[in-house]
VOFIKE-191553 format. One record per residue (C-alpha): z, x, y. Coordinates in steps of 0.001 Angstrom, whole numbers, padded with zeros to 6 digits, always signed. Last residue first. Layout:
REM VOFIKE-191553
ZXY;...
END
This chain:
REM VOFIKE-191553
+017558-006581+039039;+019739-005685+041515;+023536-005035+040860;+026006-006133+043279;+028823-003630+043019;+032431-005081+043530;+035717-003675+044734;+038839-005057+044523;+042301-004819+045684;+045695-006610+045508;+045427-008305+042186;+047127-011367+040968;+045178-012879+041995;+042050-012398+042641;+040972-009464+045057;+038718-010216+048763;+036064-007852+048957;+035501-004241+049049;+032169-002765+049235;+029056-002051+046889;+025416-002181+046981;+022260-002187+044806;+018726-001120+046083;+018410+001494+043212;+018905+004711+045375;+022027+002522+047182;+023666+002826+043479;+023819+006678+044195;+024683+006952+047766;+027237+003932+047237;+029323+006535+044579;+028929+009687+045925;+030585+008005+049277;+032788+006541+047007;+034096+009594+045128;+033669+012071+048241;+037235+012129+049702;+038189+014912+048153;+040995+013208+045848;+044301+014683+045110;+045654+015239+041625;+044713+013234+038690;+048105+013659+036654;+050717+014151+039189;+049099+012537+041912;+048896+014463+045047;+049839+012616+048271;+047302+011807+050836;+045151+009377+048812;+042458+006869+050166;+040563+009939+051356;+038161+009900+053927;+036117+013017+052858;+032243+011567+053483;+032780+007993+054880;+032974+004934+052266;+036574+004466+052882;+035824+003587+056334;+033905+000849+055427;+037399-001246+054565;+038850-001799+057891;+038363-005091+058146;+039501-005060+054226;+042594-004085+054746;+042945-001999+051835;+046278-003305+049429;+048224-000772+047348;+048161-001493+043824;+047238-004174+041560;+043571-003292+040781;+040455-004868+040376;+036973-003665+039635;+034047-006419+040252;+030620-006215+038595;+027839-008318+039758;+024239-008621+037911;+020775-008810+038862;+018628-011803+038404;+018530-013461+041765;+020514-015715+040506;+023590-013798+039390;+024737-012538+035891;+028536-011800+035573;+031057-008780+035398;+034559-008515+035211;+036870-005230+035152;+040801-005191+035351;+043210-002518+036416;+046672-003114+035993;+049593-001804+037179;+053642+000130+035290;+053110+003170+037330;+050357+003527+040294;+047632+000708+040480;+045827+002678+043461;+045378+006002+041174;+044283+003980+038122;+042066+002177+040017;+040487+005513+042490;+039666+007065+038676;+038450+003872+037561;+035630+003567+040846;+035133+007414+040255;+034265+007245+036312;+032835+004244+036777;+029416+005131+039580;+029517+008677+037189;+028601+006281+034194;+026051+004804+036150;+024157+008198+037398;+024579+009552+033660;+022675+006990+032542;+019659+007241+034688;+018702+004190+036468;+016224+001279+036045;+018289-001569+037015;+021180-002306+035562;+021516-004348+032397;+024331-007377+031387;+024036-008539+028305;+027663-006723+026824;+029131-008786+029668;+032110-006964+031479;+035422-008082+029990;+037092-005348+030693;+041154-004657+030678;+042948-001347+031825;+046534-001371+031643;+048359+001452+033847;+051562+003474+032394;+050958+006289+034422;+050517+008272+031066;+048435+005833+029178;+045971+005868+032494;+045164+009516+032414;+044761+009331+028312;+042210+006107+028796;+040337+007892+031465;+037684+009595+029775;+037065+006596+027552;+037429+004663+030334;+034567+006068+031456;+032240+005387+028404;+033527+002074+028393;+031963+001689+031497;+028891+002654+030706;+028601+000602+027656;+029833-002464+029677;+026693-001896+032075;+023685-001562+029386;+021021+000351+031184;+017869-000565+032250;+015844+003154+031979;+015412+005818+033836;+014573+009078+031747;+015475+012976+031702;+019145+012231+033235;+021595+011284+030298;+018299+012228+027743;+018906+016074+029160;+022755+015526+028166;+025124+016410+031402;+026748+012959+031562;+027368+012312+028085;+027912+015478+027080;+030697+015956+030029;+031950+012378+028527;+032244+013130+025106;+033471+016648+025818;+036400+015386+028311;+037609+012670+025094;+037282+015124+022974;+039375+017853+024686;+042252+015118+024656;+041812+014436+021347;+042687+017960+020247;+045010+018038+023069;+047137+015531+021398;+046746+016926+017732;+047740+020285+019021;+050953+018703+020497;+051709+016378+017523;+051574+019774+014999;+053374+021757+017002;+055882+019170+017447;+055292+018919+013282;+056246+022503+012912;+059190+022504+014935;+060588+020371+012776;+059836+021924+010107;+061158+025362+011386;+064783+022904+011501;+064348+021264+008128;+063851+024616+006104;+060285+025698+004825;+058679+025173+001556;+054743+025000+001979;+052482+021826+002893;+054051+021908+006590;+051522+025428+006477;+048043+023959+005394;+048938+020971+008019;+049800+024262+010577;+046318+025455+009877;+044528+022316+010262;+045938+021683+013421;+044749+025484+015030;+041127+025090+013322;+040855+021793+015209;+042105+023502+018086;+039588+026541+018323;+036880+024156+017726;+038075+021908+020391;+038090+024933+022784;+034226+026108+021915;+033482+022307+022819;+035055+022571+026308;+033588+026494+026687;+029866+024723+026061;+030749+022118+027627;+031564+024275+030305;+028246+026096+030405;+026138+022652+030921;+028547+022234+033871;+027728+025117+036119;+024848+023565+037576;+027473+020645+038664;+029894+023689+040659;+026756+024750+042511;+025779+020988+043589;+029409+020888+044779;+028906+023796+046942;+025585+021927+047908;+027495+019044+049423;+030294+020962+051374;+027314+022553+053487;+025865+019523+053662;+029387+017962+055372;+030406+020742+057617;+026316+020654+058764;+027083+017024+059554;+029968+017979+061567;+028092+020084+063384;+025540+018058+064333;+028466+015630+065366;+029688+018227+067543;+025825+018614+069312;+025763+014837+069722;+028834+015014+071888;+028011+017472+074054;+024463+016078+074316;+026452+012873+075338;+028267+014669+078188;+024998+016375+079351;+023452+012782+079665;+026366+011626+081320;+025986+014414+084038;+022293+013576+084480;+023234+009851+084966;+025804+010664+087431;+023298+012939+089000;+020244+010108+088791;+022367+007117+090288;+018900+005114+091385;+020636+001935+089657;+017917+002237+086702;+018791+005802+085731;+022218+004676+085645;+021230+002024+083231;+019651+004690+081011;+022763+007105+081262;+024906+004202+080055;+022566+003519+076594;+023037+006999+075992;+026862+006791+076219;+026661+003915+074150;+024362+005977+071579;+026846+008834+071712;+030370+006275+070977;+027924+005075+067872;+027744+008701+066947;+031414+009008+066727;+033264+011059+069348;+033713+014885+070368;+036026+014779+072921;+032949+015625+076058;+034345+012417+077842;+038167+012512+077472;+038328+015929+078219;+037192+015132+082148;+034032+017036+083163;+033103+020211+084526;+029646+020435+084900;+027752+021810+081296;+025780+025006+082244;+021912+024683+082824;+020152+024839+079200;+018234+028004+078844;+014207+027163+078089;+014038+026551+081799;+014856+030119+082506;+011487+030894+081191;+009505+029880+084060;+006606+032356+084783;+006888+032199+080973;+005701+029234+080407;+008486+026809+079461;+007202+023421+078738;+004053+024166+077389;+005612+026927+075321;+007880+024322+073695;+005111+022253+072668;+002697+025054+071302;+005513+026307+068869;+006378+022761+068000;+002912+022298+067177;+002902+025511+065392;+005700+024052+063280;+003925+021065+062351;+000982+022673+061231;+002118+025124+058798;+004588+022608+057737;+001621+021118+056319;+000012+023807+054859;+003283+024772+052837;+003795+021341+051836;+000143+021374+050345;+000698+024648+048791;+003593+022924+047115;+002118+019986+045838;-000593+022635+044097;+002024+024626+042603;+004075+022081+041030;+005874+019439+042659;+004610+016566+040321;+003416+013824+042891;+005199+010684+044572;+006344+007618+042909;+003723+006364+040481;+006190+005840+037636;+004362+008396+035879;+004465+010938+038753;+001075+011445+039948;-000411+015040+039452;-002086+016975+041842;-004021+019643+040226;-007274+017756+040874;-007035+017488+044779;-010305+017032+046197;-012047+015289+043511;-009075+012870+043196;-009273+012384+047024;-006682+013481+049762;-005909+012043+053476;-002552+013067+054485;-001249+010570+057484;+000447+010684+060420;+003645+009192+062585;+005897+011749+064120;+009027+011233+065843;+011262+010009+062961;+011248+012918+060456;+012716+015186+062683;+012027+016953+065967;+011514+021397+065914;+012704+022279+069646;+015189+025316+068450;+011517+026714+067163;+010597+027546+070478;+013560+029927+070521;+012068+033046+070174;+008604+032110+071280;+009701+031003+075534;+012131+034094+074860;+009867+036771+074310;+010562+038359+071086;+007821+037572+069610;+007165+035010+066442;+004860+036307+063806;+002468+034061+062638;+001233+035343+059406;+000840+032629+056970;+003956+033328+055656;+005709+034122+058410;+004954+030711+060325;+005794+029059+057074;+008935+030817+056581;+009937+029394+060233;+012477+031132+062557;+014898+030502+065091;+017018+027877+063145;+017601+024172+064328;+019815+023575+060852;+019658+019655+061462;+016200+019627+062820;+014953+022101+059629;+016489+019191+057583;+015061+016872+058896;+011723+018198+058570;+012296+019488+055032;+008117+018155+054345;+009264+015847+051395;+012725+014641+053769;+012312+011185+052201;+015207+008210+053553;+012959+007363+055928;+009673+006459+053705;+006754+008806+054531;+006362+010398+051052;+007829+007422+048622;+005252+006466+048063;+001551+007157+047510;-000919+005287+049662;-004284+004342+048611;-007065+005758+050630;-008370+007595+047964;-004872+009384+047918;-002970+008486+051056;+000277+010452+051798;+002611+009815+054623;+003758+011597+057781;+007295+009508+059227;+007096+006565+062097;+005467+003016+061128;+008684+000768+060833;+010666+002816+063062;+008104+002212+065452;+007387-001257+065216;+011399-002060+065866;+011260-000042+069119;+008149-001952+069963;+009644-005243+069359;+012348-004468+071674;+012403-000799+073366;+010486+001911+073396;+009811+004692+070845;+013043+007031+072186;+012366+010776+072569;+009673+012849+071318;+006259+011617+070238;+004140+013570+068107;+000604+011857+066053;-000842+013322+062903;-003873+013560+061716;-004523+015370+058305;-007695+016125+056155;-007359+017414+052474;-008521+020419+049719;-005730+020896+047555;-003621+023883+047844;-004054+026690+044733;-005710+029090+047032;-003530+028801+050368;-004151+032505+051801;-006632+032500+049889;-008301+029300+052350;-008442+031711+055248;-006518+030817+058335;-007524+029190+061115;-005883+027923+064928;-007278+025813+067637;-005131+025131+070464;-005530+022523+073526;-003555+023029+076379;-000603+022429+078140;+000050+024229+081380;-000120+020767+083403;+003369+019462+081534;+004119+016220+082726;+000547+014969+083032;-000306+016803+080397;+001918+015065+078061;+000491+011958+079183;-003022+013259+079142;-002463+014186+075079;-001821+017504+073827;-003944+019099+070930;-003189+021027+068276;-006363+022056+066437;-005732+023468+062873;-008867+024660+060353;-008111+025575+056690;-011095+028286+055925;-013129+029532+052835;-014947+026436+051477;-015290+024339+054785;-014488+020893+055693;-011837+020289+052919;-008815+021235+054659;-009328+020163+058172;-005610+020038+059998;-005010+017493+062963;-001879+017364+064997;-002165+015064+067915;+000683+015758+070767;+002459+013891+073312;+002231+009944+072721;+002860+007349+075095;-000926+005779+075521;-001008+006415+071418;+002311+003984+071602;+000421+001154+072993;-002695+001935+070926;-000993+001959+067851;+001024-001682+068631;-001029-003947+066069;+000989-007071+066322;+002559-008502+063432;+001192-007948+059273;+000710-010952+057612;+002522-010626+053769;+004687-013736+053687;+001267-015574+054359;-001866-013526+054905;-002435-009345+054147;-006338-009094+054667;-007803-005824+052662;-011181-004476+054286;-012966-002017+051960;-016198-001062+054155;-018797+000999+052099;-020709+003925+051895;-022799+004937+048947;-021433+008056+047054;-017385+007556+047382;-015027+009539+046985;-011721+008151+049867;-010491+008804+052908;-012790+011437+054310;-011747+011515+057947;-014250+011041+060361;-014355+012875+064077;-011975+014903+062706;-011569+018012+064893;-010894+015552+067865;-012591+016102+071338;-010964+016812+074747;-011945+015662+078313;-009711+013341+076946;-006745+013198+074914;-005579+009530+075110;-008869+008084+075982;-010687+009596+072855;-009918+006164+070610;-008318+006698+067252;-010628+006427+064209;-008887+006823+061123;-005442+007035+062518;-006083+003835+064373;-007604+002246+061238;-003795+002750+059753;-003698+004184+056273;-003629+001531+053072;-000531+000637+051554;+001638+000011+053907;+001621-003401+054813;+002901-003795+050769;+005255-001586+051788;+006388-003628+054723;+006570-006407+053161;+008850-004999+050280;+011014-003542+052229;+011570-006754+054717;+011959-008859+051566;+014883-006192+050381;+016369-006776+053791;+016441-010519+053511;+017167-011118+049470;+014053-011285+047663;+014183-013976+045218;+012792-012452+041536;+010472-012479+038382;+008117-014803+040118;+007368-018224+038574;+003250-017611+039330;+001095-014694+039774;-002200-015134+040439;-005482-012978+040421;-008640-014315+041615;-011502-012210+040626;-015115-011946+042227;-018655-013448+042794;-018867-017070+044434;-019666-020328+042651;-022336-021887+044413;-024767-022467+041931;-022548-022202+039021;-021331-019027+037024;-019637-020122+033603;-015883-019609+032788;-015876-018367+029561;-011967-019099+027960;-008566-017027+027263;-005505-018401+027147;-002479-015963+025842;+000783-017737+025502;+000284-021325+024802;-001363-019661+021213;-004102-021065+019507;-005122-019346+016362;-001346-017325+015438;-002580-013944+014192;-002470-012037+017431;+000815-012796+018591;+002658-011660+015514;+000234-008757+015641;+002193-008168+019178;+005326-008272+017079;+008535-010576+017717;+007212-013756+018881;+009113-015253+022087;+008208-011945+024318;+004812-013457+024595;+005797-017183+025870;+008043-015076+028486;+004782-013644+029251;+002622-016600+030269;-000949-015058+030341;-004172-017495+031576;-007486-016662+031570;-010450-017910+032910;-013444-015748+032413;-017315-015194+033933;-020415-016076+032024;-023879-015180+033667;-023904-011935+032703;-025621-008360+033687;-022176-007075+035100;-024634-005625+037899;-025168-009275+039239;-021685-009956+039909;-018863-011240+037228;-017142-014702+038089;-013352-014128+037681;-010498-016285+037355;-006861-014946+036084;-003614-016535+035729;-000492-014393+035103;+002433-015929+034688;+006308-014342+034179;+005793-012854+037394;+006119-008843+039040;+007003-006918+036772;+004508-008665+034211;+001480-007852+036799;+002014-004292+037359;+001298-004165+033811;-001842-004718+034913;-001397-000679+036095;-001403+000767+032730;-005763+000501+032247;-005456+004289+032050;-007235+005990+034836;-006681+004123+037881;-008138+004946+041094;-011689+004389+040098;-013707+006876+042328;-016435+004747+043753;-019780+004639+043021;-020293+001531+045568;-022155-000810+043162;-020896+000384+039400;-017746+001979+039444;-017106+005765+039427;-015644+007454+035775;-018539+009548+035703;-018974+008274+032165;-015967+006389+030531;-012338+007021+031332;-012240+004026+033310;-012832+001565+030264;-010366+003337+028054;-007878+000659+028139;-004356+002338+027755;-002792-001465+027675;-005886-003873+026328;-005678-007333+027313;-007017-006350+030756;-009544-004116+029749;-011309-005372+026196;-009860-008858+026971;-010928-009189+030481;-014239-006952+029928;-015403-009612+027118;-014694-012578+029153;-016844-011336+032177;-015185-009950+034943;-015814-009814+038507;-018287-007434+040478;-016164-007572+043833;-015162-010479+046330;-011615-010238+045800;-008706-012450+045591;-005078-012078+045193;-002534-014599+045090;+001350-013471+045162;+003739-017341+044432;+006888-018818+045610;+008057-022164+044984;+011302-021970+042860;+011774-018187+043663;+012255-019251+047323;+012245-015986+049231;+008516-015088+048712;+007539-018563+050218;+003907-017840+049290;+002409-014198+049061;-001264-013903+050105;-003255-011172+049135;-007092-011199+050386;-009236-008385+049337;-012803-007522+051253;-015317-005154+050401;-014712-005675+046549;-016430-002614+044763;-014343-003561+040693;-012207-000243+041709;-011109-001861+045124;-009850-004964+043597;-008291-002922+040825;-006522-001123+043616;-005115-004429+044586;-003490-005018+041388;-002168-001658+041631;-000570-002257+045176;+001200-005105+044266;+002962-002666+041167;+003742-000721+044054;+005170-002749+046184;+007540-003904+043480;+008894-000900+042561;+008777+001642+039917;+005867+001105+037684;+005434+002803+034974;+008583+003016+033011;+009609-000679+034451;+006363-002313+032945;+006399-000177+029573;+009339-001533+028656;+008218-004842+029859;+004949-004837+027961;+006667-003058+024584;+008937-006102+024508;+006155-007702+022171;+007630-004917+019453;+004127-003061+018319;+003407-002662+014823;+002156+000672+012967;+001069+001307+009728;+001176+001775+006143;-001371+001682+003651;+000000+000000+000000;
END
């Protein structure tokens, strides 16, 4: 009898949250099928996106279609070979297909339980007979194997049927996707709109108008966005929940300063840079001028071949609506084919270290050195770099195609690139960029027939109570006061608060460096923790071998009292026998390669039975009950193991310290609508106020001030650790109001 495989129907959503990290993107892949079948136009609509009752994504194209053979031999096939064949370009446009291995219609099942499809195939298909299909997935998952699936006749599940071409039926595929998999709360609605606005770069950084630079002339006067062999518009209209507000790019062009644009694909042997200043900066700065800069393409041999335009602008973006549009559109991002790849651009990524350069504000730049742009000693160079401006104030985009940049390789979840060599190079060229621009800014505003300016004038005496360094929300009030000032014609009390706020600003720079600089000595002790469980297991060899030895030895003739002292022996070495398991179980289970190789949804009352595990001696000697009754059903989101069972091991620890001798600590945990889960951790100790409960989240705000005898004295870092990690995941956790009899609890809503 042959043997062979079968394939578990669960394989779609396994598969599904492996592949496809977010929700944006696994929009994004149905659209790039749009643009892969030579649509011009795509329409997605989302319906009511935060009613899950009513809400539905619809996306149509007017591309070659689908006849029912392609659906099921693509669509219905996962790893469909259909893009790998030939030149792998599609039929009318020659595009560059964008996919490669048929995974991204599993896009689809992350996104709804139902799938309906509706194509009518163009005249290239060669076919008269298009396809209505229709898949309901949790109709799928109900049989156990795929060829379960396959050998029931009619199945509700999978619909397939010809759909024939009439007179005025119109080429192209509608896509959608019904009973939605979730209800966006507010801010994770916001997210996902404005991905999904995201996804393709802006036409004003295609083809921004000369005005704001003239008499000069861009390097690019077209990007290449995208391979392509016969030209082509690809227009994609974002309607309903998805409409995108007013286009503001020519606003903020008009208040711009710089334009950073790098050729990398031009011309075989060079990497071109022009850094050029716009005629507002000009107009503040007349010594500003245009610079043009090249290297030769050795120098950055294994980089992919690209085109970049970037846009500077210091200072604040506006106000109102503007303001908002700003931080909405500000960071460089990353478009491959024209598609964008996330997370590069997204606040919370520092790819290009441009935060943190503006953090350390060094004098010097390894790119600058590497490519052989020595800085002087002249102090308008010397200190240029001092000027560098994060993240926030600039707004660009990389332009790369697949034929361009072959050695770039997507992540398989489709979040950002493999940072080998190639990604690197890129980096490199980048920053090469940036940081002559800030090189070029800083000399325009302090030529050397004026180099004095580049020295700050001396702070004015000023009471202590307004340079105290403050919080940064005192700063921005300050800020806020210089501004209206400004207004009221008071310019030298406004320039005196301004210095006062720099003042302040500059201490909480430092304080921030305190912080970081604590950060990555922990991030040395962690790399040293595959060793010690190494030296942890070593030690529970050692007293294994110790408590068998003394059982050998009670099994001899010996006299009552060396007996006795045998067997306390004998208790203590058992005791720290199964105390050094405990700590080896859970170092193993944190610091395993499978604890942090793969995300995955993980099973929430494993993980914290895995820390209470590691606790469970710690809270037997302070006398503190701990009772779960978390949900064995309940999953996180895709996470690594290790991530979630750190998340309990601090929460518990912080428990058992709070409940002191003689409490209780109590876990519960429950499914909520939106299909994530909430876990609440109780304790009967001392009470947080909860108005004042944020604090606690703060980098070294310590709940403890005394050392405990048994877990000694906190750092202040457990919950910070904690809500930076489950914040990666869109979940969040604060303290809320305790049942009784409890005094304080904490609880972690868990998205889906």
């Amino acid at each position: 009898m042959g043997v062979s495989f079968t394939v578990d129907t669960h394989v779609f959503r396994e598969l599904g949250e492996l592949l496809v990290a977010r929700d944006s993107t696994a929009l994004i892949e149905l659209i790039k099928n749009s643009y892969d079948a030579d649509a011009t136009e795509v329409i997605v609509y989302g319906h009511s996106l935060s009613n899950k009752k009513v809400s539905f994504i619809q996306i149509s194209d007017n591309g070659t279609g689908m006849t029912e053979s392609a659906f099921s031999q693509g669509f219905l096939r996962i790893a469909s070979r259909s893009k790998e064949q030939g030149d792998r370009r599609s039929l009318r446009f020659k595009r560059r297909f964008t996919g490669a291995k048929g995974i991204g219609r599993l896009a689809a099942h992350k996104l709804a339980e139902v799938l309906k499809v509706e194509s009518i195939p163009g005249s290239e298909i060669g076919s008269t007979i298009g396809v209505k299909a229709k898949i309901d997935w949790a109709l799928v998952e109900q049989y156990l194997t795929l060829e379960d699936l396959a050998s029931e006749d009619k199945s509700l599940a999978v619909i397939v049927e010809p759909k024939p071409k009439r007179e005025k039926s119109k080429e192209g595929t509608e896509i959608r996707l019904e009973r939605l998999r979730r209800s966006w709360s507010d801010r994770e609605l916001l997210r996902f709109v404005s991905e999904v606005q995201s996804f393709s770069p802006s036409e004003f950084l295609i083809n921004p108008t000369k005005e704001s630079i003239k008499p000069y002339s861009f390097l690019l006067q077209s990007p290449k966005i995208s391979d392509v062999k016969r030209t082509a518009p690809f227009v994609s209209k974002l309607q309903g929940d998805f409409a995108t507000g007013e286009n503001y790019w020519p606003t903020f062009a008009a208040s711009a300063d710089w334009f950073i644009e790098i050729d990398a694909a031009s011309f075989p042997n060079s990497i071109d840079y022009h850094l050029i200043p716009t005629v507002q900066f000009r107009k503040a700065y007349p010594t500003a001028k245009i610079q043009k800069h090249s290297i030769r393409r050795d120098k950055g041999k294994s980089a992919p071949s690209f085109q970049a335009r970037i846009i500077v602008k210091e200072g604040q973006q506006g106000g109102g609506p503007l303001k908002e549009w700003a931080a909405a559109n500000s960071g460089i991002r990353v478009f491959m084919e024209g598609f964008r790849v996330l997370p590069y651009g997204e606040r919370s990524n520092d790819w290009l270290q441009l935060d943190r350069s503006y953090a350390e504000r060094g004098r010097t730049s390894p790119y600058l050195t590497e490519f052989g742009f020595a800085t002087s000693e002249e102090p308008d160079d010397r200190d240029a770099l001092l000027s560098i401006l994060p993240n926030r104030s600039y707004y660009g985009c990389i332009f790369l195609t697949q034929e361009g940049a072959p050695e770039l390789e997507m992540l398989v979840n489709r979040e950002g690139f493999i940072p080998n060599d190639s990604f690197e190079s890129l980096v490199s060229l980048i920053r090469l960029g940036i940081d002559l621009s800030v090189r070029a800014r800083a000399a325009a505003k302090a030529p050397k027939s004026d180099r004095a300016m580049l020295i700050p004038p001396p702070l004015p005496e000023l009471p202590a109570e307004i340079i105290e360094p403050e919080t940064l929300e005192v700063a921005v009030k300050s800020l806020s006061g210089v501004r209206e000032l400004i207004a009221k014609g008071q310019v030298e009390l406004a320039r005196t608060a301004l210095e006062a706020s720099e003042t302040r600003l500059q201490s909480i720079s430092k304080n921030i460096d305190t912080e970081s600089a604590m950060l990555r000595v922990l991030a040395s002790v962690g790399s040293q923790m595959s060793a010690f469980v190494h030296e942890i297991n070593a030690a529970l060899g050692m007293a294994q071998g110790v408590e068998k030895s003394i059982e050998r030895l009670l099994e001899q003739e010996f006299s009552a009292v060396t007996r006795r002292e045998l067997n306390r022996a004998l208790k203590s070495i058992a005791d720290l026998r199964r105390q050094l398991e405990r700590q080896a179980s859970y170092l193993i289970d944190v610091n395993s390669p499978d604890a942090r190789r793969r995300r995955g949804r993980v099973s929430i009352s494993s993980r914290f039975d895995s820390a209470e595990r590691l606790l469970q001696r710690v809270a037997e000697q302070k006398g503190v009950e701990i009772v779960s009754s978390i949900p064995e059903g309940l999953k996180s989101p895709p996470m690594f193991p290790a991530e979630l069972t750190s998340v309990f091991t601090n929460l518990l620890t912080n428990a058992i310290k709070a409940a002191n001798r003689g409490g209780k600590v109590s876990a519960s945990g429950r499914a909520i609508e939106s299909g994530g889960a909430s876990v609440r951790i109780e304790n009967t100790g001392i009470r947080v106020d909860l108005k004042d409960s944020e604090r606690w989240f703060a980098p070294f705000e310590s709940t403890t001030t005394s050392v405990d005898s048994v877990l000694g004295q906190g750092m202040g870092l457990g919950l910070t650790i904690t809500r930076n990690i489950l914040e990666q995941y869109d979940c969040s956790i604060s303290f809320v109001k305790p049942s009784p009899p409890y005094t304080t609890a904490v609880e972690i809503q868990f998205a889906k």
